[in-house]
PDB file of N, CA, C and O in Angstrom:
ATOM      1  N   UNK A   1      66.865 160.608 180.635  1.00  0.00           N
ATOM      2  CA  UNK A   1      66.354 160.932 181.952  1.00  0.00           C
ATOM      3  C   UNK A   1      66.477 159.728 182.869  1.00  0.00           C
ATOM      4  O   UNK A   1      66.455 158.585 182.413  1.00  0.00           O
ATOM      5  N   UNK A   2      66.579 159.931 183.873  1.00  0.00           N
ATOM      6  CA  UNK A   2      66.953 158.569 185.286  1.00  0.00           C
ATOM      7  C   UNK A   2      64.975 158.300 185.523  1.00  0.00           C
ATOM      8  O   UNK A   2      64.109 159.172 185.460  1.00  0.00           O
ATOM      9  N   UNK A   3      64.853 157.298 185.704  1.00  0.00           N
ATOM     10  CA  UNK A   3      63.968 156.799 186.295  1.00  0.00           C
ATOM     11  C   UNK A   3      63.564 157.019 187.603  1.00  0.00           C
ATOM     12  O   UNK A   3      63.768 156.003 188.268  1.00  0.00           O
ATOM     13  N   UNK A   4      63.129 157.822 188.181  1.00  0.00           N
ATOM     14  CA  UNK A   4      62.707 158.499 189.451  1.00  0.00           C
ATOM     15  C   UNK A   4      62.127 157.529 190.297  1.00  0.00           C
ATOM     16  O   UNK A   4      62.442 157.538 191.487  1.00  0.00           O
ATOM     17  N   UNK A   5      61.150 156.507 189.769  1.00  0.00           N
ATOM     18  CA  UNK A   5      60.369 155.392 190.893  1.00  0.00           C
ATOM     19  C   UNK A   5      61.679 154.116 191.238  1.00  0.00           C
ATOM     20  O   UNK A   5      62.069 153.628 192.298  1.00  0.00           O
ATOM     21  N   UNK A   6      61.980 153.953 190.179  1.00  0.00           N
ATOM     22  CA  UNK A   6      63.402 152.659 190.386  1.00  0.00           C
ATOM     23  C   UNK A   6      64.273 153.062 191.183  1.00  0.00           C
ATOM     24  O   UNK A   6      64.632 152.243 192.028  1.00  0.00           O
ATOM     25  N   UNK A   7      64.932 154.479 191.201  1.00  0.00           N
ATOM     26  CA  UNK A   7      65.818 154.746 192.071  1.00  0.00           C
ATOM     27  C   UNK A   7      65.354 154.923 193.460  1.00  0.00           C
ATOM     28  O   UNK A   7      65.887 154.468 194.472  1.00  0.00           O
ATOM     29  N   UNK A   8      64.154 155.737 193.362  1.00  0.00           N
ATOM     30  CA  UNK A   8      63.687 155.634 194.821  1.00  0.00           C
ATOM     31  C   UNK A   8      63.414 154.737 195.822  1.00  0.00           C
ATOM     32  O   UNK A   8      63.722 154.792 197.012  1.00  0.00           O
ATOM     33  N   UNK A   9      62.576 153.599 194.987  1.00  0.00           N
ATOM     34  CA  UNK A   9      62.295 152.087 195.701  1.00  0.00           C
ATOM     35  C   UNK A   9      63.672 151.255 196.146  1.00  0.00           C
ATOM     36  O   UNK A   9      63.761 150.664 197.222  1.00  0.00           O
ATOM     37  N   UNK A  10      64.473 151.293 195.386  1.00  0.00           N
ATOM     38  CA  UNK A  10      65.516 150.479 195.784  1.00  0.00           C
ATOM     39  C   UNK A  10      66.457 151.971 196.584  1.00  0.00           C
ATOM     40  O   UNK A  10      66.613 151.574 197.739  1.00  0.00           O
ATOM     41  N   UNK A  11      66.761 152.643 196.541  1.00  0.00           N
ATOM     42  CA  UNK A  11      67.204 153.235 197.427  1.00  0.00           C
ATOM     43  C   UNK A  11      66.489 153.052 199.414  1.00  0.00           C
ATOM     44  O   UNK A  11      67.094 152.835 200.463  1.00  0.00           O
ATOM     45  N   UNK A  12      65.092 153.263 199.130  1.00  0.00           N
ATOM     46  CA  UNK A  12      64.215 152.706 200.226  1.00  0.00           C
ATOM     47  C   UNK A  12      64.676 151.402 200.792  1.00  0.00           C
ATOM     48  O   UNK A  12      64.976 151.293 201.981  1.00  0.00           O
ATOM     49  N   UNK A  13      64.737 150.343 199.880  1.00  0.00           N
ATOM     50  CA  UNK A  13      64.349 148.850 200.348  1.00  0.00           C
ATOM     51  C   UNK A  13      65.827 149.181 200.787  1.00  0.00           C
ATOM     52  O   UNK A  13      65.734 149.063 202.009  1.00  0.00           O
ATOM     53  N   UNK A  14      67.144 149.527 200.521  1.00  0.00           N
ATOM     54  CA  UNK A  14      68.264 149.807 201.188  1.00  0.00           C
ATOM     55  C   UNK A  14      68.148 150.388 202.457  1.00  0.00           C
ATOM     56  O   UNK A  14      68.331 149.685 203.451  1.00  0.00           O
ATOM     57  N   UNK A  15      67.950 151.226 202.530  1.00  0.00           N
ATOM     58  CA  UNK A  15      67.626 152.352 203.567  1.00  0.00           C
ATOM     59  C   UNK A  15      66.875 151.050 204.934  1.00  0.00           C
ATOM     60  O   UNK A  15      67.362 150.605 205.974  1.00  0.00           O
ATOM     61  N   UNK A  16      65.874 150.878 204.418  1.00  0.00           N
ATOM     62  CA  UNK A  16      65.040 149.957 205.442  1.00  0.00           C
ATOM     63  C   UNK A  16      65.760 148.925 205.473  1.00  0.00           C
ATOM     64  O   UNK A  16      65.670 148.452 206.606  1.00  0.00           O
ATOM     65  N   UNK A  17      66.503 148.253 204.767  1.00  0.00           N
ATOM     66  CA  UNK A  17      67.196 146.902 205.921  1.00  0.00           C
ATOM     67  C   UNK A  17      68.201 147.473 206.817  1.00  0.00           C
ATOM     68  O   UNK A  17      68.180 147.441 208.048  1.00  0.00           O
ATOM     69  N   UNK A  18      69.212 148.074 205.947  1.00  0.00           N
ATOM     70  CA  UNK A  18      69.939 149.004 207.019  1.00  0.00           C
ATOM     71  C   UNK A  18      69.787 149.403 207.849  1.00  0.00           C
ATOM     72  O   UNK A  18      70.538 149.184 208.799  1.00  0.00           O
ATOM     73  N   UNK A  19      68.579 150.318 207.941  1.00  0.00           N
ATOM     74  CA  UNK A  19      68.209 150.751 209.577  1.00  0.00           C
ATOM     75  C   UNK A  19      67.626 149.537 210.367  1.00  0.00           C
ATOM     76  O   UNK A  19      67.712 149.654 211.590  1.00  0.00           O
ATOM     77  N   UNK A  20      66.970 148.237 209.833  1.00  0.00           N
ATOM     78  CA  UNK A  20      66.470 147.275 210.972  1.00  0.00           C
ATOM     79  C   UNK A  20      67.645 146.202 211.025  1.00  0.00           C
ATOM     80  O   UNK A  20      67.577 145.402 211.958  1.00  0.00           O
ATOM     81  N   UNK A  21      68.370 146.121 210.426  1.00  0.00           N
ATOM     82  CA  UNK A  21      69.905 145.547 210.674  1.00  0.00           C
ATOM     83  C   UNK A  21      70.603 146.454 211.836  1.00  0.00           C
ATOM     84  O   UNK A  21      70.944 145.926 212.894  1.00  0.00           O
ATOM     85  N   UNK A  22      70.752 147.507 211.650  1.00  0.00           N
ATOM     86  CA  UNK A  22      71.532 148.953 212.745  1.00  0.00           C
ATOM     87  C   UNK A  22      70.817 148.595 214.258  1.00  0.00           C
ATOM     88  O   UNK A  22      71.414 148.383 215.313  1.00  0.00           O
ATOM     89  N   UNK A  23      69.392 148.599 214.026  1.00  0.00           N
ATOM     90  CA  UNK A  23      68.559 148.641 215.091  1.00  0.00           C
ATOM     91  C   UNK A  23      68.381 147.089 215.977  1.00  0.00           C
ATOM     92  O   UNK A  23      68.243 147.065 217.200  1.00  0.00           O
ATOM     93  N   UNK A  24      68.406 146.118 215.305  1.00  0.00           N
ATOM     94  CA  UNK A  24      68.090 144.829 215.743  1.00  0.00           C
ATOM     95  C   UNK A  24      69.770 144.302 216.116  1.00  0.00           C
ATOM     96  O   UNK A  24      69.727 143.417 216.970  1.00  0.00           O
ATOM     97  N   UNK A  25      71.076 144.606 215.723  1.00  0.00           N
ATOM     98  CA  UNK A  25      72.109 144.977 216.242  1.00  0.00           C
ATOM     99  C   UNK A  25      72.646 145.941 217.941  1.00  0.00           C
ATOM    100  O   UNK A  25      73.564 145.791 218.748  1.00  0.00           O
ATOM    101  N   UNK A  26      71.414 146.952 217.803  1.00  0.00           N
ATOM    102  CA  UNK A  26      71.727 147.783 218.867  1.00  0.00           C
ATOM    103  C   UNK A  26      70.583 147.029 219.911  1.00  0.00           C
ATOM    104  O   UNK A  26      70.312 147.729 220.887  1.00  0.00           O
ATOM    105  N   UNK A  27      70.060 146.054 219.864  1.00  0.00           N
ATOM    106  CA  UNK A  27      68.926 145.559 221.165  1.00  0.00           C
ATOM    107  C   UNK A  27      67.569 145.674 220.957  1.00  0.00           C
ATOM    108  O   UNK A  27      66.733 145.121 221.671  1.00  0.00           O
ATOM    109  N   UNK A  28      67.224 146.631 219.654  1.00  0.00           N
ATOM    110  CA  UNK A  28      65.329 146.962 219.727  1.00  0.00           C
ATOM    111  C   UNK A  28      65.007 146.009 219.606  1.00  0.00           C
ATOM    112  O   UNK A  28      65.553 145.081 219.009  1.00  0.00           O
ATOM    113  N   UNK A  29      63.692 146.058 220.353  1.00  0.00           N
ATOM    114  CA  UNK A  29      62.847 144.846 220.168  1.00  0.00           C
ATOM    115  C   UNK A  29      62.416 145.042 218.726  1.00  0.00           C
ATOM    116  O   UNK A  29      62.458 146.120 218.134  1.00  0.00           O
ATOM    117  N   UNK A  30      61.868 143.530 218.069  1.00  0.00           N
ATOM    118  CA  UNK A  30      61.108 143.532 216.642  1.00  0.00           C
ATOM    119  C   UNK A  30      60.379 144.907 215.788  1.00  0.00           C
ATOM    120  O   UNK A  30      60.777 145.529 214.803  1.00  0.00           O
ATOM    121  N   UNK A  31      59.211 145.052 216.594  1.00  0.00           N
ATOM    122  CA  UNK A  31      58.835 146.359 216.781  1.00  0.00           C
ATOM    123  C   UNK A  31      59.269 147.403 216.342  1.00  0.00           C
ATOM    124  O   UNK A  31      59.043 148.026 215.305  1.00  0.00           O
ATOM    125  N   UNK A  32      60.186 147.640 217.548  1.00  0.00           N
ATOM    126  CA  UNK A  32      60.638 149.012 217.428  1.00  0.00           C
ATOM    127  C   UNK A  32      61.656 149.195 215.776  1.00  0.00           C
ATOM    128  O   UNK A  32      61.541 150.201 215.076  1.00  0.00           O
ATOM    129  N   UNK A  33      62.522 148.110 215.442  1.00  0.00           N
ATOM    130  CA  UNK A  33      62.819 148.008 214.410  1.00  0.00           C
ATOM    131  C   UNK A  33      61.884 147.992 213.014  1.00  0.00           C
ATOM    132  O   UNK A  33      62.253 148.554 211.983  1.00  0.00           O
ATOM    133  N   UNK A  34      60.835 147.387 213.118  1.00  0.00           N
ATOM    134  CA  UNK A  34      60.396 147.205 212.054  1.00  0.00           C
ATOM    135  C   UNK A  34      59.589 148.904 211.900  1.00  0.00           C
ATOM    136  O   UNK A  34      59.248 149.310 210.790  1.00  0.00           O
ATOM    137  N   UNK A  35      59.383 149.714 213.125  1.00  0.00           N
ATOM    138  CA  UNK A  35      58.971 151.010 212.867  1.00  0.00           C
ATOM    139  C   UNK A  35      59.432 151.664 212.113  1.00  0.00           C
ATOM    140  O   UNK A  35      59.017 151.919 210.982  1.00  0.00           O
ATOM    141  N   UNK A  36      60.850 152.222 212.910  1.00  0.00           N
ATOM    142  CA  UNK A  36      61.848 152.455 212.564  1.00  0.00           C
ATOM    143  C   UNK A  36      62.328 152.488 210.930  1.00  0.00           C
ATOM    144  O   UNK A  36      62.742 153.482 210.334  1.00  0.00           O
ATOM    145  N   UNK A  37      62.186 151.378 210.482  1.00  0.00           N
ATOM    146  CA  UNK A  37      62.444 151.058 209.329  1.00  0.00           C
ATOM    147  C   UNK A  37      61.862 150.994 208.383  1.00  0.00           C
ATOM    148  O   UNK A  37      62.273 150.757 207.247  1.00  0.00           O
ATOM    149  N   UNK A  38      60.574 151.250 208.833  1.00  0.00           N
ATOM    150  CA  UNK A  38      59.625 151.910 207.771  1.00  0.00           C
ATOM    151  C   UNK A  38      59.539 153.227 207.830  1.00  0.00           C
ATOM    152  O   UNK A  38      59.136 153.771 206.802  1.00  0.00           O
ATOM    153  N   UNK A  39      59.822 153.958 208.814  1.00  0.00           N
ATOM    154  CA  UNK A  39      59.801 155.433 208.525  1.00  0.00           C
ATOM    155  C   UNK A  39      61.002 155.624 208.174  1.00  0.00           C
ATOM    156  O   UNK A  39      61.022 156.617 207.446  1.00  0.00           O
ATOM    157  N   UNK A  40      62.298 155.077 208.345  1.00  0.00           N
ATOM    158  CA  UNK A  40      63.186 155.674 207.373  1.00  0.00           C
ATOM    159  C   UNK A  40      62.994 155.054 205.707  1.00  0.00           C
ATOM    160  O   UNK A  40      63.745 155.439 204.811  1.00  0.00           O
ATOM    161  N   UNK A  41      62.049 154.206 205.502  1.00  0.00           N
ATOM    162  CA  UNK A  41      62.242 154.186 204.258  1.00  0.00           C
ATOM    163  C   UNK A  41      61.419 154.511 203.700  1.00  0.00           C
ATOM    164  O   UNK A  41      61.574 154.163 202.530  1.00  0.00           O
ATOM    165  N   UNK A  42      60.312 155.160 203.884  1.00  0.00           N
ATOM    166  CA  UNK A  42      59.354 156.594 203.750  1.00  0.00           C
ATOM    167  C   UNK A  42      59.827 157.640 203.517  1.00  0.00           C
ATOM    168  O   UNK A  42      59.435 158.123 202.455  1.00  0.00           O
ATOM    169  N   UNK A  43      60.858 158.495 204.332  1.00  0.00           N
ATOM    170  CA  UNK A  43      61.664 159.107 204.353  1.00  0.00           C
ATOM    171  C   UNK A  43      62.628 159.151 203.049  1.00  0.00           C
ATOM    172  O   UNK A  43      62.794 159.830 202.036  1.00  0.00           O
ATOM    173  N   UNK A  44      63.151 158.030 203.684  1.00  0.00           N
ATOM    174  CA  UNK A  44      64.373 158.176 202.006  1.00  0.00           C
ATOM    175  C   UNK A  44      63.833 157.730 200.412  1.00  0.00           C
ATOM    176  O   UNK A  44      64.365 157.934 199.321  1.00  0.00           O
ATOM    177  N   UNK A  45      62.721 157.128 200.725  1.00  0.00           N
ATOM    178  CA  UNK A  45      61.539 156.840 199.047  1.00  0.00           C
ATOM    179  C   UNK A  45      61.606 158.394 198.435  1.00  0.00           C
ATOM    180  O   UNK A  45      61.970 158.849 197.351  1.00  0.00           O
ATOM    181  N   UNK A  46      60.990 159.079 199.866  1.00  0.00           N
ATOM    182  CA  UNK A  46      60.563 160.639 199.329  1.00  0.00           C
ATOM    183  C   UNK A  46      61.945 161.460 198.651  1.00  0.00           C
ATOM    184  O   UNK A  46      62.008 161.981 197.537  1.00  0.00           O
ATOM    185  N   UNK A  47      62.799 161.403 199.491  1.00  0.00           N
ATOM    186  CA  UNK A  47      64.236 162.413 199.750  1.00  0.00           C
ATOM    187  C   UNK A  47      64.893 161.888 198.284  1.00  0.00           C
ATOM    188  O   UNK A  47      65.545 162.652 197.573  1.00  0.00           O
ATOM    189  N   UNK A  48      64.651 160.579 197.958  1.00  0.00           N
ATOM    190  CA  UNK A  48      65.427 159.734 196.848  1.00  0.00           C
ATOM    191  C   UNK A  48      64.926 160.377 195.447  1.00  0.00           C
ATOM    192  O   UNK A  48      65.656 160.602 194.481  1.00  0.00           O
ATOM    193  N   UNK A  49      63.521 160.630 195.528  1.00  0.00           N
ATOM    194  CA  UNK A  49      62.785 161.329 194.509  1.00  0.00           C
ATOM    195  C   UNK A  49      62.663 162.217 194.116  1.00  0.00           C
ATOM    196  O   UNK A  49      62.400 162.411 192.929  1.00  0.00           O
ATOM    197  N   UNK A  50      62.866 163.423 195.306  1.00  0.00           N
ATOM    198  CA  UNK A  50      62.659 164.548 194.898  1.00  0.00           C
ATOM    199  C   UNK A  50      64.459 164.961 194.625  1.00  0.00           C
ATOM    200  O   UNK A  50      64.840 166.072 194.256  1.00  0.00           O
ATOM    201  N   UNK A  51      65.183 164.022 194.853  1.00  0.00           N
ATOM    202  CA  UNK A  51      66.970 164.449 194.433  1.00  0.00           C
ATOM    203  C   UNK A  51      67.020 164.174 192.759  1.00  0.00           C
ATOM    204  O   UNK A  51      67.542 164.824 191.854  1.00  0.00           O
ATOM    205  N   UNK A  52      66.353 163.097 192.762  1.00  0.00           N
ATOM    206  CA  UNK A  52      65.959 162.341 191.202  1.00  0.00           C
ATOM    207  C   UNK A  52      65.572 163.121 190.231  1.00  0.00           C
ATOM    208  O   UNK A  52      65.937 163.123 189.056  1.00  0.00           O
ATOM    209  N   UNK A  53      64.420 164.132 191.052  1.00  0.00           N
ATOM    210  CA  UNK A  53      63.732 164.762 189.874  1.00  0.00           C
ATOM    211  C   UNK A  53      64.597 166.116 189.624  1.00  0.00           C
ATOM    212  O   UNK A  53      64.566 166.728 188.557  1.00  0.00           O
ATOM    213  N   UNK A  54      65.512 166.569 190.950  1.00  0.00           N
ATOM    214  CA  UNK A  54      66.383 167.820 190.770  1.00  0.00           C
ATOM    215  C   UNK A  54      67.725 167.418 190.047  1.00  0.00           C
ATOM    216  O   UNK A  54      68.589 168.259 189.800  1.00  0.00           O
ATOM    217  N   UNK A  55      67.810 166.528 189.830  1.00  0.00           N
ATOM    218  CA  UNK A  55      69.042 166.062 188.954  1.00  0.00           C
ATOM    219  C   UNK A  55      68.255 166.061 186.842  1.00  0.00           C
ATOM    220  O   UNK A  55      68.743 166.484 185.794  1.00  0.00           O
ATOM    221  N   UNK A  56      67.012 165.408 187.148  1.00  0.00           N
ATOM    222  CA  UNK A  56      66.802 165.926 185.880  1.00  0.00           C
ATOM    223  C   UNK A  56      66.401 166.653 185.336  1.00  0.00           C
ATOM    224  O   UNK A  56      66.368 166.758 184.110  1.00  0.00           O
ATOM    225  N   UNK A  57      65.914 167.472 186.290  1.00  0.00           N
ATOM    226  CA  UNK A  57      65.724 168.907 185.849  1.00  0.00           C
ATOM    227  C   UNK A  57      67.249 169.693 185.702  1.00  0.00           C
ATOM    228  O   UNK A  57      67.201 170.278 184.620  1.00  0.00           O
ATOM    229  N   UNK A  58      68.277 169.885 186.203  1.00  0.00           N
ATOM    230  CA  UNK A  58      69.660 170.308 186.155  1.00  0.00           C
ATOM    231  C   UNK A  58      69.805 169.234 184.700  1.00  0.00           C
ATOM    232  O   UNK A  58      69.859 170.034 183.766  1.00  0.00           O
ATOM    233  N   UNK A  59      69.879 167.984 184.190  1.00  0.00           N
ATOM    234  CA  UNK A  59      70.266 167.507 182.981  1.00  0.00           C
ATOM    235  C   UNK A  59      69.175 167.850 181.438  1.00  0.00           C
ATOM    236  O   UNK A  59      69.519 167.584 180.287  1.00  0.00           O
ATOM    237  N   UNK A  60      67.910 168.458 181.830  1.00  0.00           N
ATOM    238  CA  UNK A  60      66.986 168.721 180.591  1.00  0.00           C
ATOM    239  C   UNK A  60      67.509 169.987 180.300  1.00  0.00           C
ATOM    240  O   UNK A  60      67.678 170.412 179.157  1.00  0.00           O
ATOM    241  N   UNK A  61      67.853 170.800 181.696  1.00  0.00           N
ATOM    242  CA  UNK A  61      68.089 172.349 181.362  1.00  0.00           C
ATOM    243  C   UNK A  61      69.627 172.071 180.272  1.00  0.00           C
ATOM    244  O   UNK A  61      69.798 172.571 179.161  1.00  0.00           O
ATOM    245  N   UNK A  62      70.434 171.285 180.894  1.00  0.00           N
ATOM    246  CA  UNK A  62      71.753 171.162 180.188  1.00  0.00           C
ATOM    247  C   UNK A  62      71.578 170.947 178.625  1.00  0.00           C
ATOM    248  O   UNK A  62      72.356 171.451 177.815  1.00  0.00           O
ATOM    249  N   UNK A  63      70.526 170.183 178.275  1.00  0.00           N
ATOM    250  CA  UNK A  63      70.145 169.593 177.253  1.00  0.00           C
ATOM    251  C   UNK A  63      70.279 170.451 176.120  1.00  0.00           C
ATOM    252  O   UNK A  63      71.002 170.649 175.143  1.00  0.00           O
ATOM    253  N   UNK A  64      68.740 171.080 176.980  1.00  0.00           N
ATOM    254  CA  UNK A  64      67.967 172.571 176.321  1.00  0.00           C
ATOM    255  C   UNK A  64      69.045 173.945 175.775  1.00  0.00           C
ATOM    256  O   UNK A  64      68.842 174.673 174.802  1.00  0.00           O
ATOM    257  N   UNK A  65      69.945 173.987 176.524  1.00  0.00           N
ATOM    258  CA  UNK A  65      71.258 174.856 176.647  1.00  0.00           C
ATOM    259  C   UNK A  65      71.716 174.511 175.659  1.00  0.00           C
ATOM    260  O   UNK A  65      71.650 175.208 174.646  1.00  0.00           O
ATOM    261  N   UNK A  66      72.447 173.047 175.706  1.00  0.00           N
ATOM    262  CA  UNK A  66      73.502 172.625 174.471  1.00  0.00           C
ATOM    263  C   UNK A  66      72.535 172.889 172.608  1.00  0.00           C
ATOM    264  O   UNK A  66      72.826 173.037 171.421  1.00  0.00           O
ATOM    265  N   UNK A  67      71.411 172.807 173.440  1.00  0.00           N
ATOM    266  CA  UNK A  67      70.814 172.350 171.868  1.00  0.00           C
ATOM    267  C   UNK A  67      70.125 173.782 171.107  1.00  0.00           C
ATOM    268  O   UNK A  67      69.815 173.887 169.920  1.00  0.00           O
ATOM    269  N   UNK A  68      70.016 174.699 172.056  1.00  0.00           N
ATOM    270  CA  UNK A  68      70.006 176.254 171.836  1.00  0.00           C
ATOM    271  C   UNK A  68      71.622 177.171 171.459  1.00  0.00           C
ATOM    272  O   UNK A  68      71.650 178.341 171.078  1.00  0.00           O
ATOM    273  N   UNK A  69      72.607 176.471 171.636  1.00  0.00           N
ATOM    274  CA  UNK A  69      73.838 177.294 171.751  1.00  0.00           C
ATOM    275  C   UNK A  69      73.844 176.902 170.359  1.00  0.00           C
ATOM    276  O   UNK A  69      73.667 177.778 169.512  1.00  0.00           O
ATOM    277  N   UNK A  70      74.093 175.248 169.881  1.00  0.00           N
ATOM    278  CA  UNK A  70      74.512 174.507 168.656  1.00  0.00           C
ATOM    279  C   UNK A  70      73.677 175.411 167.631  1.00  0.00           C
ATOM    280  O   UNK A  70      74.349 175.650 166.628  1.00  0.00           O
ATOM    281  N   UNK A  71      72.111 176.110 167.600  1.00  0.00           N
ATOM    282  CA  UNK A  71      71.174 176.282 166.756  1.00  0.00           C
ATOM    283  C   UNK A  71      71.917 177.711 166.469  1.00  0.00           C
ATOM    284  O   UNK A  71      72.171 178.023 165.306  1.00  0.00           O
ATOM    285  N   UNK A  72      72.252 178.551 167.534  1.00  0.00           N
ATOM    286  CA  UNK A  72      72.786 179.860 168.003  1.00  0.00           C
ATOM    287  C   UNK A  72      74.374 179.943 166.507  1.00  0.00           C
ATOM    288  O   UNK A  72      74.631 180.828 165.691  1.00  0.00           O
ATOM    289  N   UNK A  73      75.150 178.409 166.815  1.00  0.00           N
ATOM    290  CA  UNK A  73      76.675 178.905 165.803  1.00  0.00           C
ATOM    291  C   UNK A  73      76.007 178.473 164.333  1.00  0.00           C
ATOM    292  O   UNK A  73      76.387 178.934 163.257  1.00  0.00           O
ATOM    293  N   UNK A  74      75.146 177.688 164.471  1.00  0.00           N
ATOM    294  CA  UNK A  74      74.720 177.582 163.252  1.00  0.00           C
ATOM    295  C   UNK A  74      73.825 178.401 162.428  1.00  0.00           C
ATOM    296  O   UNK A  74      73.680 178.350 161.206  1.00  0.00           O
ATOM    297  N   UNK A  75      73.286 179.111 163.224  1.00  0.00           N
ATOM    298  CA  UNK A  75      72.863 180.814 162.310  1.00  0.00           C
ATOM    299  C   UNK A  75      73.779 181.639 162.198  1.00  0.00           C
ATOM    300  O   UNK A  75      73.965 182.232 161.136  1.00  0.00           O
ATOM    301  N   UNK A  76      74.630 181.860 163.426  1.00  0.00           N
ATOM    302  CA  UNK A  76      75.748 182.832 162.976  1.00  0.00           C
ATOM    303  C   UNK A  76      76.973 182.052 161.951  1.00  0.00           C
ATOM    304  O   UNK A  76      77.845 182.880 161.688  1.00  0.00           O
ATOM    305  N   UNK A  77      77.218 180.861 161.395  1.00  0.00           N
ATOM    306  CA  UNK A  77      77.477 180.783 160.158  1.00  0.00           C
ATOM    307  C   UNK A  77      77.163 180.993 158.977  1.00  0.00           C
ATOM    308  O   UNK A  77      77.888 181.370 158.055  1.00  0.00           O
ATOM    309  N   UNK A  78      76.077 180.756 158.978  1.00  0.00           N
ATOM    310  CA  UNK A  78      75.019 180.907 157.317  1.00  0.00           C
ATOM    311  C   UNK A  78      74.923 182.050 157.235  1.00  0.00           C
ATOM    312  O   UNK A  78      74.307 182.551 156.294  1.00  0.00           O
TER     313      UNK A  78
END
């Protein structure tokens, strides 16, 4: 399983320099950047997590599948 808090935080701390790099590039004052850049990395903490947790839910189901099919040829051998 992926680690859901690790990916999210560092996806965030990305997200937030990026946007106050983008922003302090385009003229905002301090401020307005450092807003900015905390709500997008609020934003993408959340968005990062809940992709995290739909990816391992799509890889447990895969799991669960492979390990039900394998049980499945191995009764219909015996």
């Amino acid at each position: 399983m992926l680690h859901v808090r690790s990916i999210a935080v560092s996806s965030a701390v990305v997200g937030m320099f990026a946007v106050a790099i983008v922003g302090s590039i385009g003229g905002l004052s301090p401020w307005a950047c450092c807003e900015r850049a905390l709500l997008a990395a609020a934003i993408i903490y959340f968005a990062a997590g809940a992709a995290v947790r739909a990816i391992n839910a799509v890889l447990i189901q895969a799991i669960v599948d492979s390990h039900f099919n394998k049980e499945r040829t191995r009764e219909g051998q015996s």
